[in-house]
BATIPA-72050 format. One record per residue (C-alpha): residue in one letter; x, y, z. Coordinates in steps of 0.02 Angstrom, whole numbers, padded with zeros to 5 digits. Example, Ala and Ser with C-alpha at 12.3 -4.5 7.8 and 13.67 -1.06 7.14 Angstrom:
2
SEKOL  aa       x       y       z
SEKOL   A   00615  -00225   00390
SEKOL   S   00684  -00053   00357
***
This chain:
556
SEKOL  aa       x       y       z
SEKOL   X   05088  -03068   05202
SEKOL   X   05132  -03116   05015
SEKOL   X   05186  -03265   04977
SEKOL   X   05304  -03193   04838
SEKOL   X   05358  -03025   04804
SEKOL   X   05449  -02938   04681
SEKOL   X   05514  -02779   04654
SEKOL   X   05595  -02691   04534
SEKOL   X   05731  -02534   04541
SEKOL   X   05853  -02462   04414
SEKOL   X   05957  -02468   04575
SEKOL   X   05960  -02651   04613
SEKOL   X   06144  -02712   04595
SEKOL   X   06155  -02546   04513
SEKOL   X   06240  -02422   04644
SEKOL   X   06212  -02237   04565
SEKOL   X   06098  -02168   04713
SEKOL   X   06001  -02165   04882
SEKOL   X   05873  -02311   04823
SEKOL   X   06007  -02413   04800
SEKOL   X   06015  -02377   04991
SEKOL   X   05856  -02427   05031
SEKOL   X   05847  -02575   04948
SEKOL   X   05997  -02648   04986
SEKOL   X   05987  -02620   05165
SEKOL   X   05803  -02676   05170
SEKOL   X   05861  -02831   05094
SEKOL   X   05912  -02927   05248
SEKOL   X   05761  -02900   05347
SEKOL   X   05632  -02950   05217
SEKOL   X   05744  -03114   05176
SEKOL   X   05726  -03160   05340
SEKOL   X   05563  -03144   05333
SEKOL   X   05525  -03237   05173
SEKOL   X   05681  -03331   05130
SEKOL   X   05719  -03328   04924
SEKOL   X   05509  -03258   04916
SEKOL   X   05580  -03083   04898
SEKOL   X   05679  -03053   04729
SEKOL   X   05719  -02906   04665
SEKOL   X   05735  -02869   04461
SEKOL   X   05886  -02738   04405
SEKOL   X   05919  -02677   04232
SEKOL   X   06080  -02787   04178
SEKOL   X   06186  -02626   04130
SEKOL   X   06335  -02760   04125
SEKOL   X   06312  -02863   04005
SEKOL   X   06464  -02956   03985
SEKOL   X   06558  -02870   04098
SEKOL   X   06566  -02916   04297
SEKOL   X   06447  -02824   04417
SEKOL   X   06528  -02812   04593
SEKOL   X   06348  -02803   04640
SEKOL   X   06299  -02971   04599
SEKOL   X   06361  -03137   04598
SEKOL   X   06277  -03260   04456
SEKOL   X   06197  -03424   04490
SEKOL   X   06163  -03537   04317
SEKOL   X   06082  -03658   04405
SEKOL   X   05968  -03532   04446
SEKOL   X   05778  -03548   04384
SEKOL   X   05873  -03614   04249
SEKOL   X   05712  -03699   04145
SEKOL   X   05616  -03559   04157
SEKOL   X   05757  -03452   04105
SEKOL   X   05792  -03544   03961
SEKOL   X   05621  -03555   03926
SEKOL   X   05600  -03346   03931
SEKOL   X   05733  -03325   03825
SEKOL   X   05662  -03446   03677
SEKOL   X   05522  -03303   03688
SEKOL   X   05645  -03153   03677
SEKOL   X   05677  -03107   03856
SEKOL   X   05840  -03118   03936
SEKOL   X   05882  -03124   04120
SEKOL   X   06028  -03181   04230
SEKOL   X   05962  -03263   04389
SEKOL   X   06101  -03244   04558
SEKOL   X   06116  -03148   04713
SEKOL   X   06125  -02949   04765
SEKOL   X   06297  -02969   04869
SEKOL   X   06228  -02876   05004
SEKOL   X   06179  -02927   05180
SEKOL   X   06061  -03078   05169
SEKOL   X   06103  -03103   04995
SEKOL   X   05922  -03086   04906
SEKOL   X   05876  -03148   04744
SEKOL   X   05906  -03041   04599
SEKOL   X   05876  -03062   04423
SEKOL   X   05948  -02951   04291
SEKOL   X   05873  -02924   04114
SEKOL   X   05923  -02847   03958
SEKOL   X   05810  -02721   03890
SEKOL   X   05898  -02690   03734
SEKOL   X   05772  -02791   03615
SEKOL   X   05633  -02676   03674
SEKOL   X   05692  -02532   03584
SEKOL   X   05648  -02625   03447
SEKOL   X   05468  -02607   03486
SEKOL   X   05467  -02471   03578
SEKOL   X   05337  -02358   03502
SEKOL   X   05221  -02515   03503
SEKOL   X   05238  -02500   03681
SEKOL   X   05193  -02330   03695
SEKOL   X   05038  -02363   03595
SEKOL   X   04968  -02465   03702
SEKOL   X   05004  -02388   03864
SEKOL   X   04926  -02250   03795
SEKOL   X   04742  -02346   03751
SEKOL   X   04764  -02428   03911
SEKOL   X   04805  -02289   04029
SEKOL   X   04826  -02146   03945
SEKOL   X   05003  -02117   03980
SEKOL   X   05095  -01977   03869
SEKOL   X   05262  -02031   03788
SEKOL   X   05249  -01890   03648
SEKOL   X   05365  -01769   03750
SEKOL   X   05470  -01896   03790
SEKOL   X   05678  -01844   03803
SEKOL   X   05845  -01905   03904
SEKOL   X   05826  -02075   04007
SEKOL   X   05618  -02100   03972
SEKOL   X   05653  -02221   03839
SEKOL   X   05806  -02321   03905
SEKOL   X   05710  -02305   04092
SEKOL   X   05514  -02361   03997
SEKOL   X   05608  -02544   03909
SEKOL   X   05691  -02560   04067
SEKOL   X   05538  -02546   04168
SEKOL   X   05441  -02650   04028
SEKOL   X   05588  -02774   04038
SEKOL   X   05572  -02799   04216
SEKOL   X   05367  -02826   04213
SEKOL   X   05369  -02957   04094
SEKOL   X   05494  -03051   04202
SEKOL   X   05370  -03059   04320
SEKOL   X   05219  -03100   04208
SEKOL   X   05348  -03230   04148
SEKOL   X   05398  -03305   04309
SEKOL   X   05228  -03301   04380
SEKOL   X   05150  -03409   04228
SEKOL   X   05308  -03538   04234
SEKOL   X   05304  -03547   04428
SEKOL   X   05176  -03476   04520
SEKOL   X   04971  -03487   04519
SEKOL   X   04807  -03396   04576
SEKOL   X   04824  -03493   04747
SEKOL   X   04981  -03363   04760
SEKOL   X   04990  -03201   04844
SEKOL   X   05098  -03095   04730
SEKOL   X   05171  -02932   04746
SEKOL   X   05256  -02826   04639
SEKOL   X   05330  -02670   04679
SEKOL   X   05393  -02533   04591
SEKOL   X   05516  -02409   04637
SEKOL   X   05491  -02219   04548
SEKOL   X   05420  -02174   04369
SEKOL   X   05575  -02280   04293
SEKOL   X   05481  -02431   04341
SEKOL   X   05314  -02373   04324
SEKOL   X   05263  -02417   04159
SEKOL   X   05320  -02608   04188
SEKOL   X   05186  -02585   04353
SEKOL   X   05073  -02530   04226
SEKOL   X   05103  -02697   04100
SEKOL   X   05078  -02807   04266
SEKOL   X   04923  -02712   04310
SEKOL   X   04826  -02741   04131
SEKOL   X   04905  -02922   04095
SEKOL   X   04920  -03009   04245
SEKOL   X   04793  -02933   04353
SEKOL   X   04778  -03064   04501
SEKOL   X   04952  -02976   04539
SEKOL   X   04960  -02838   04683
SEKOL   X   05048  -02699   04627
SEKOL   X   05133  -02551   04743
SEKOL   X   05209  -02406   04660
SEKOL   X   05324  -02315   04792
SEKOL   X   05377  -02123   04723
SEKOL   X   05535  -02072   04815
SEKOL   X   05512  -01901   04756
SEKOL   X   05390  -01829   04618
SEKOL   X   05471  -01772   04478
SEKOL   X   05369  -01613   04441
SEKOL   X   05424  -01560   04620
SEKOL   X   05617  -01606   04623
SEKOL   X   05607  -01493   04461
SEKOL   X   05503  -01332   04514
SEKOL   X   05636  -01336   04663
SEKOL   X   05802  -01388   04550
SEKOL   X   05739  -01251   04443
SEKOL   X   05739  -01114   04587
SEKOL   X   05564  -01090   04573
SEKOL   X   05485  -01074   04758
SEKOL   X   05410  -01235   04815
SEKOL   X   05333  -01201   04979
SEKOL   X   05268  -01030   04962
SEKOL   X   05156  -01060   04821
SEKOL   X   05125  -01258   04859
SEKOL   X   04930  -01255   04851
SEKOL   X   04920  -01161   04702
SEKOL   X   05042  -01268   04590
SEKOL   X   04941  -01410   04477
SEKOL   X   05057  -01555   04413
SEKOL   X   05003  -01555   04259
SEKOL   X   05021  -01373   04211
SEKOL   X   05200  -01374   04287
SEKOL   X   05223  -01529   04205
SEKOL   X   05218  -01418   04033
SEKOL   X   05290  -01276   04091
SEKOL   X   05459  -01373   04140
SEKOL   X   05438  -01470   03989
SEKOL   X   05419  -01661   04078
SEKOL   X   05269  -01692   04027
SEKOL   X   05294  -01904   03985
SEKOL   X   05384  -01939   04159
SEKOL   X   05257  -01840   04247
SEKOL   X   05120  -01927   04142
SEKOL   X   05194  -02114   04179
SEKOL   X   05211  -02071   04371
SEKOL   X   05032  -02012   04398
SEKOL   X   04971  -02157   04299
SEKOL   X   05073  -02271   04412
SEKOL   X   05020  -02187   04548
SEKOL   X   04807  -02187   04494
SEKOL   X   04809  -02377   04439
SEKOL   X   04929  -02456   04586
SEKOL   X   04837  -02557   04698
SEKOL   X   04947  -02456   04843
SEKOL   X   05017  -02303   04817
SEKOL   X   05165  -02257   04927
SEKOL   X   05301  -02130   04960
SEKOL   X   05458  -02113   05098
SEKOL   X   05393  -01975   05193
SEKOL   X   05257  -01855   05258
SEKOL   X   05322  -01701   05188
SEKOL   X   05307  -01811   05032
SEKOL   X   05149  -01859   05051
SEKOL   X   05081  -01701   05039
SEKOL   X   05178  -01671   04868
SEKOL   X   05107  -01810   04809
SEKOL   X   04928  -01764   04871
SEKOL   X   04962  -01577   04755
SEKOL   X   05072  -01631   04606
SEKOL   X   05000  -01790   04567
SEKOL   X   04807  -01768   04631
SEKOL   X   04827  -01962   04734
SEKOL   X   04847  -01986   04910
SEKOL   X   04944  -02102   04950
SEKOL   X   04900  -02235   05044
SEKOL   X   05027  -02296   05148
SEKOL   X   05205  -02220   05188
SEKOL   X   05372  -02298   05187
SEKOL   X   05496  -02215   05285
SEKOL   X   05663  -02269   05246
SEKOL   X   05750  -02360   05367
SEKOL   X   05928  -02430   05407
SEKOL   X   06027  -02594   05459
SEKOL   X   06172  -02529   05558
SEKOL   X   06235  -02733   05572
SEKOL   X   06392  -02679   05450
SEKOL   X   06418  -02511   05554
SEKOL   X   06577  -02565   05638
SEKOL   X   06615  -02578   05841
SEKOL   X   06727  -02534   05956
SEKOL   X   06916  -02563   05907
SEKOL   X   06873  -02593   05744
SEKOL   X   06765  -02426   05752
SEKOL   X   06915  -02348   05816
SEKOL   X   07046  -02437   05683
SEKOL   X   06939  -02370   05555
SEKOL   X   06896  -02201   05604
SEKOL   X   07107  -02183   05650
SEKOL   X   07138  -02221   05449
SEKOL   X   06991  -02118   05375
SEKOL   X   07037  -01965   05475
SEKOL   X   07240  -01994   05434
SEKOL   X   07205  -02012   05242
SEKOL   X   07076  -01839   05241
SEKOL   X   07200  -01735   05319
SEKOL   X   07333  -01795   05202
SEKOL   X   07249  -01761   05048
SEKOL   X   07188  -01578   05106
SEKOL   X   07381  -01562   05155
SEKOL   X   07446  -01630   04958
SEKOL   X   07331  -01535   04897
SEKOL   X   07333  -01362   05007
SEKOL   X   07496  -01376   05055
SEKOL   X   07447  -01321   05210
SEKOL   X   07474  -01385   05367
SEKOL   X   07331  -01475   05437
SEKOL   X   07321  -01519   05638
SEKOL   X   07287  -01695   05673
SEKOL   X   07143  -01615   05795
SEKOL   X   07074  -01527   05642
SEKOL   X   06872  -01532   05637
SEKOL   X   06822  -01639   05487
SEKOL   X   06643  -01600   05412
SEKOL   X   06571  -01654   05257
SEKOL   X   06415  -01644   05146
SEKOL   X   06375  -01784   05033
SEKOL   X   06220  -01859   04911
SEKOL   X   06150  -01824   04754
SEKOL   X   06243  -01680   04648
SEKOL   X   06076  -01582   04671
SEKOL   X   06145  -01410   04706
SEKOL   X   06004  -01308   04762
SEKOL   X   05900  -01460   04826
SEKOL   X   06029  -01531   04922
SEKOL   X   06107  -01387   04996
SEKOL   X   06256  -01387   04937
SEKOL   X   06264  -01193   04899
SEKOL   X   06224  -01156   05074
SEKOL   X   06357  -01285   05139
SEKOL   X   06497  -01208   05041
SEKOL   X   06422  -01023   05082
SEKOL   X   06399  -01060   05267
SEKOL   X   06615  -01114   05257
SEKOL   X   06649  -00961   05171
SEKOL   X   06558  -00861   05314
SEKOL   X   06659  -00992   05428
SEKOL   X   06840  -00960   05364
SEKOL   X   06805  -00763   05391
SEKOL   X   06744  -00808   05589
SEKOL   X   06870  -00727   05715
SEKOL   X   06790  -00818   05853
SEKOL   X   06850  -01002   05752
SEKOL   X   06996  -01070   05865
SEKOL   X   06995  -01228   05776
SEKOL   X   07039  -01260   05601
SEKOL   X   06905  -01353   05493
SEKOL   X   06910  -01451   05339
SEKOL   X   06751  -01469   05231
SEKOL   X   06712  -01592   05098
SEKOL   X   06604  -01610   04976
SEKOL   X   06580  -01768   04920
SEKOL   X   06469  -01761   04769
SEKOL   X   06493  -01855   04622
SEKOL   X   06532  -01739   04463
SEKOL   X   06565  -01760   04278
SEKOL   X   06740  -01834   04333
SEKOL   X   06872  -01847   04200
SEKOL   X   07012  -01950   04299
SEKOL   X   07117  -01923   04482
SEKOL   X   07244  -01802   04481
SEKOL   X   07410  -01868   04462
SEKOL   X   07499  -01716   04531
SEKOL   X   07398  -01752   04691
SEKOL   X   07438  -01935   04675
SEKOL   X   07624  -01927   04687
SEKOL   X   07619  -01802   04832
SEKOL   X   07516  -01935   04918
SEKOL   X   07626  -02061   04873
SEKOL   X   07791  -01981   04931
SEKOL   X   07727  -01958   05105
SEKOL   X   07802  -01808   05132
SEKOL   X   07699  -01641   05222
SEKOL   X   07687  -01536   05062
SEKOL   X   07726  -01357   05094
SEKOL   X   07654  -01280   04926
SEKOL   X   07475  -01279   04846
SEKOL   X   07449  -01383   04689
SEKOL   X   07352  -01298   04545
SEKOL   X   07164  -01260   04594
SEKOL   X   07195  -01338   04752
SEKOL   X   07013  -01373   04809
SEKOL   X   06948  -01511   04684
SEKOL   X   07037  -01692   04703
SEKOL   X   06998  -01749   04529
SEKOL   X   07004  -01668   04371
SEKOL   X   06816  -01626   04284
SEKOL   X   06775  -01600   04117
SEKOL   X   06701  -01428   04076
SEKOL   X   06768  -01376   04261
SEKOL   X   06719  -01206   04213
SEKOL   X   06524  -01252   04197
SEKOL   X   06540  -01340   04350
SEKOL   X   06437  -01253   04504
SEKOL   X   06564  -01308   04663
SEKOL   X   06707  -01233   04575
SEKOL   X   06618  -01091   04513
SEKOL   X   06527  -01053   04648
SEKOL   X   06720  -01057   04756
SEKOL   X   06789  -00939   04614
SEKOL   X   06641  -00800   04650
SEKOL   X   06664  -00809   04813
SEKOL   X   06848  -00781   04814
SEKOL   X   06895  -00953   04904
SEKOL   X   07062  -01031   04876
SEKOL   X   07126  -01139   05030
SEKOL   X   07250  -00966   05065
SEKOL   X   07352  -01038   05226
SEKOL   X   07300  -00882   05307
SEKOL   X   07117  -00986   05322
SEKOL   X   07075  -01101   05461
SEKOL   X   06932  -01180   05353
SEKOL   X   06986  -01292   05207
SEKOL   X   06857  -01343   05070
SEKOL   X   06902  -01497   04983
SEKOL   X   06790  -01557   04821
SEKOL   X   06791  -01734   04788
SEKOL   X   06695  -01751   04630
SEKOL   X   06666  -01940   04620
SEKOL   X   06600  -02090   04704
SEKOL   X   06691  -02153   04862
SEKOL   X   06708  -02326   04804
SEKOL   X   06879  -02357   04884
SEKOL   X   06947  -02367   04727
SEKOL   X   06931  -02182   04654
SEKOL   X   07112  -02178   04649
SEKOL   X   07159  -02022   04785
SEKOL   X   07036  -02072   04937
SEKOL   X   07044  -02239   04916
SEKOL   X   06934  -02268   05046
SEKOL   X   06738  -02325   05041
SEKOL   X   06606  -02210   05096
SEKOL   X   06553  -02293   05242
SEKOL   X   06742  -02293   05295
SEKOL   X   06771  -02113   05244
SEKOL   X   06598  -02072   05363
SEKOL   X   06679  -02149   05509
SEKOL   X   06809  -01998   05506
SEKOL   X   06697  -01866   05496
SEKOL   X   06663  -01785   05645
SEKOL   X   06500  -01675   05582
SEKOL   X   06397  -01700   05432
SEKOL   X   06293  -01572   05349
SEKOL   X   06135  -01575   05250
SEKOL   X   06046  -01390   05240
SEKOL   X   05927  -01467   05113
SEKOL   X   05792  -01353   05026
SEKOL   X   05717  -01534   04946
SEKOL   X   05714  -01687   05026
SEKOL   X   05604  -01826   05027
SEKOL   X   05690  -01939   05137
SEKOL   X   05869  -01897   05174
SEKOL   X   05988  -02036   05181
SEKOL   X   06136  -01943   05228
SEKOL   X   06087  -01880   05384
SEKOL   X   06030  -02061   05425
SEKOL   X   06197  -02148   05376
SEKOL   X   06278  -02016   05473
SEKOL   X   06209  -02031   05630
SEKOL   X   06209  -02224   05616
SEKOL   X   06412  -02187   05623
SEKOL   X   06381  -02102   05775
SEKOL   X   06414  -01923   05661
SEKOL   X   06311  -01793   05732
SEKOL   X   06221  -01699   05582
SEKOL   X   06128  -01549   05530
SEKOL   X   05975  -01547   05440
SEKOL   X   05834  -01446   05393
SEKOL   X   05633  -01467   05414
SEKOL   X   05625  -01465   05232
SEKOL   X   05691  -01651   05225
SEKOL   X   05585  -01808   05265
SEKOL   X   05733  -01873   05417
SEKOL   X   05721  -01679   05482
SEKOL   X   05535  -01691   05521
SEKOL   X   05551  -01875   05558
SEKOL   X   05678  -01814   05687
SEKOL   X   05588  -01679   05767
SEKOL   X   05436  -01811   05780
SEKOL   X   05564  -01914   05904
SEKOL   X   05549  -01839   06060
SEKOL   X   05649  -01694   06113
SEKOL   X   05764  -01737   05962
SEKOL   X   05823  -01610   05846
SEKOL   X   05852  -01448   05952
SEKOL   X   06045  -01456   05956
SEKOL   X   06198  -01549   05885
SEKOL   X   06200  -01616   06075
SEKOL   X   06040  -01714   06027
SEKOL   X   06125  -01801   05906
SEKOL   X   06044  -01685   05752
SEKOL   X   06019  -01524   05738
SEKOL   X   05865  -01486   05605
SEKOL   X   05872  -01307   05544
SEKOL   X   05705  -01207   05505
SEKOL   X   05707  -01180   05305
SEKOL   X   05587  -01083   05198
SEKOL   X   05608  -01009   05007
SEKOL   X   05671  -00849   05037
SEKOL   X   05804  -00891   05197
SEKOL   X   05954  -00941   05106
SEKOL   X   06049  -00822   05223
SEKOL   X   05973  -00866   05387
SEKOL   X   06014  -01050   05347
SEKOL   X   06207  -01037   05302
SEKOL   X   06206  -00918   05490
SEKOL   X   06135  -01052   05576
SEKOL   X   06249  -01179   05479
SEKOL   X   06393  -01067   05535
SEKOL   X   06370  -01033   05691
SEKOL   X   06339  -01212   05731
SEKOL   X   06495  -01293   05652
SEKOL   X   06580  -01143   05765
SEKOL   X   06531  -01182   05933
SEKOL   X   06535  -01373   05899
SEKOL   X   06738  -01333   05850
SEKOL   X   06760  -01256   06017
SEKOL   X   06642  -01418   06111
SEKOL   X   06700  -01505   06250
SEKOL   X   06752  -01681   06246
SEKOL   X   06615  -01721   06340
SEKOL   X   06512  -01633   06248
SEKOL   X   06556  -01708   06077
SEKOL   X   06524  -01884   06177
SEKOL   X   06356  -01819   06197
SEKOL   X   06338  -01789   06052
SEKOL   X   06409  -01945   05954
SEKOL   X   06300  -02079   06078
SEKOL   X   06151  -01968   06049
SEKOL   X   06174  -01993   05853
SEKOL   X   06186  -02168   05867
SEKOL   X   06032  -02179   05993
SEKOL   X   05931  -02086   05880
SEKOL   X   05971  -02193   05728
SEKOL   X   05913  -02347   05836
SEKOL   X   05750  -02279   05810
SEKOL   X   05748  -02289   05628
SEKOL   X   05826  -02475   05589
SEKOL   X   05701  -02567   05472
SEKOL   X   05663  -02672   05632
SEKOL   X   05557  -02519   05657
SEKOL   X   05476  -02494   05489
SEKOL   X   05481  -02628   05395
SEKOL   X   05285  -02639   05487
SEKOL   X   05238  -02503   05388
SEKOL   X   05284  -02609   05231
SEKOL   X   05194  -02744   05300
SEKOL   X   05030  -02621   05305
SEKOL   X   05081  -02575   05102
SEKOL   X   05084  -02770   05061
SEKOL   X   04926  -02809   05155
SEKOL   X   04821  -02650   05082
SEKOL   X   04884  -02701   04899
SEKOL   X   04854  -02886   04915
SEKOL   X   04678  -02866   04980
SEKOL   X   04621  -02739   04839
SEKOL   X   04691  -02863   04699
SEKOL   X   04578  -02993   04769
SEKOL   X   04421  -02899   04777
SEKOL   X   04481  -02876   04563
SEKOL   X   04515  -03063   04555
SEKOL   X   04340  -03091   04640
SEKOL   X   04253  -02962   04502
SEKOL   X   04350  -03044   04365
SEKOL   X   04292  -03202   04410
SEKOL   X   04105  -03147   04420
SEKOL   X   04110  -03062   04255
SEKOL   X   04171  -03217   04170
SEKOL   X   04031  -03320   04267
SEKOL   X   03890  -03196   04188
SEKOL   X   04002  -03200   03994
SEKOL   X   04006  -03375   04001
***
């Protein structure tokens, strides 16, 4: 085991995706562990405004901070203000712009890493990344020695090129560099090119070009070449990794889960009770349709991916729902995907607040907040081809909640994690997935889910033993391929139909099953694998400590 490790995420008290996820919920189990050895490093996106993330501590490594920002670097030392409260220090990458084609230079002599093309986030993500690896060179000359076992681990090609820095100035440090997904493949499949079919005969580098990322794919396979441990979330990723980025990786990191803040019991119950009221009241505001309290709540969440995440094939596989004359049930669906959200609708605001059943549809009575550009947007278009308007001839309802669930979004109201307890399926027909959070926070909740074999948790979950087969097992993973879109939203259909119609039992079955099966993937389980990572990293490093030290013995 290290003695200190540190690793770096634009997600650390920064909540904008899954790693934020993983991270956070890691957090506990490593602090354990190490106690205040394990701190993480976060961009400081803040500045002087407050992060509900994280809670500053001046006192905090205050010489040393003072003492780093005499030399130009800023950071704000405190805690992540989630279970077990890690470490966390936040620093301001602004002054690197200032030097930022310096930078490039030299990554380039050193490693050969291509910032020519570079466009979008590569240059605030690179002086973040930067930022956050001379933190650690920093705090490892104020603090820390060569009688230290350091790690320092990155989290995707935003922090690679500060893995990079570590790896050519302080090189007695261990670096891992963990890919949740490789860019080049997120795009050929956001892109609707066919992943799969054609796997063996894509190369990285000339897709790379052809999709015109040519500097993020450049500063992941770098990170991935030169890290001491190379990692990813899952199998089906490994193999990506393997094709697009021409490493192995050497040790994978499934992403686990600490179900300690899933609620119990009454509280469970209290919980689920409110969630489920508040749903149904905001598909009847904005409907205007009647909505039974027994009404089968389902909901698809994550990334706004459409393609990847499956989020065409949830709203098709509805469609093909509301038009099922064997339904007996009716069924709301959300979406919960965060958008380009202008601001909550105030029409649907003041129904809510009245408290009255409304009896007539508000304008465009699917989407809960108002977008810019709605008419670019792919949920609503994608409703308006298909002819789908909430009629109240329909027993299926889709609602479209274009923002984060927060609890302060200003119609739900509600946190995710709150909102999940009211669901009573969750669906995730993903066509790319490395990992697949969703499906693992759902079934934590007790939500039975579907998902596909296309998504890290789907193959995870057919690896558990008779898991997988049937929403009765807790999940239900669906066979996908490139070219059955159709096939999918059936099987999506069909099995949202006959769970309407399940017995109480049944749906019992179904709901302990979920939970059993997320027992099996609490970090308690894998944290061993990270373990294996820190061990793997830590013993190449000092096999390059042991040559550095013999070179210098013949120099000198």
């Amino acid at each position: 085991m290290p003695d200190y490790i540190f690793e770096s995420s634009w997600e650390v008290c920064n909540k904008v995706g899954g790693i934020y996820t993983v991270l956070s919920t890691r957090a506990d189990t490593l602090q354990k562990k190490m106690k205040d050895r394990i701190i993480f490093i976060g961009p400081d996106c803040w500045k002087d405004n407050t992060c509900p993330y994280f809670e500053e501590e001046p006192g905090s490594f205050a010489p040393w901070i003072a003492a780093a920002r005499a030399k130009g670097l800023k950071v704000r030392a405190g805690r992540w203000l989630v279970p077990g409260k890690p470490l966390a220090l936040l620093v301001d990458y602004s002054p690197l712009f200032a030097r930022k084609n310096e930078f490039y230079a030299r990554m380039w002599e050193w490693y050969g890493v291509d910032s020519l093309h570079a466009y979008g986030d590569y240059d605030e993500s690179s002086m973040f990344s930067l930022a956050a690896g001379m933190t650690v060179e920093s705090f490892y000359h104020y603090y820390l020695s060569g009688k230290d076992k350091v790690v320092y681990q990155c989290n995707e090609w935003m922090t690679g090129m500060g893995m990079l820095y570590v790896r050519h100035e302080v090189p007695q440090i261990a670096t891992i560099f963990t890919t949740h997904a490789t860019s080049v493949g997120r795009s050929i499949a956001g892109n609707g090119k066919p992943l799969y079919q054609y796997f063996t005969a894509y190369n990285g580098d000339q897709m790379a070009g052809e999709l015109n990322m040519q500097s993020k794919h450049s500063i992941e396979k770098q990170a991935a070449l030169n890290a001491d441990c190379f990692t990813t979330v899952s199998e089906i990723t490994a193999r990506e990794c393997s094709q697009l980025l021409d490493k192995p990786v050497d040790v994978v990191l499934p992403n686990g889960f600490d179900n300690a803040f899933v609620p119990k019991g009454a509280a469970f119950t209290r919980k689920r009770t409110a969630a489920r009221k508040k749903l149904l009241a905001v598909a009847n505001a904005l409907t205007g349709c009647p909505i039974d309290d027994n009404a089968l709540i389902v909901s698809t969440s994550g990334r706004y991916e459409f393609r990847n995440k499956g989020i065409d094939v949830f709203i098709d596989a509805m469609v093909r729902l509301s038009r099922d004359t064997s339904l007996n049930r009716q069924v709301v669906a959300f979406i919960e995907v965060p958008a380009w959200v202008k601001e909550p609708r105030q029409d649907l605001k003041q129904r809510l607040a009245a408290g009255k059943p409304a009896t007539e549809p508000l304008a465009n009575p699917v989407v809960t907040h108002w977008l810019h550009e709605p008419g670019n947007d792919r949920v609503l278009t994608m409703l308006a081809s298909l002819g789908f308007r909430n009629e109240d001839s329909s027993r299926v309802k889709i609602i479209f909640i274009p923002c984060y669930l927060t609890g302060n979004d200003g119609i739900v109201n509600i946190s995710y994690y709150d909102v999940m307890t009211g669901n009573d399926l969750c669906i995730y027909p993903s066509y790319y997935e490395p990992w697949g959070y969703t499906p693992l926070e759902a079934v934590a909740f007790g939500v039975p889910c579907i998902t596909t074999n296309l998504a890290g948790f789907g193959l995870w979950t057919r690896g558990e033993e008779g898991e997988g087969k049937s929403l009765e097992s807790g999940a239900l993973v669906v066979d996908r391929t490139d070219t059955n879109y159709n096939e999918v939203a059936d099987t999506v259909e069909k099995a949202v139909c006959s769970y309407a119609a399940a017995s109480a039992e049944k749906v019992k079955l179904s709901r302990r099953n979920a939970a059993k099966l997320s027992r099996q993937a609490l970090w308690s389980k894998f944290i061993t694998n990270y373990y294996q990572a820190y061990d793997f990293a830590l013993k190449k490093a000092a096999l390059r400590s042991t040559s550095l030290i013999k070179e210098q013995t013949l120099f000198n």
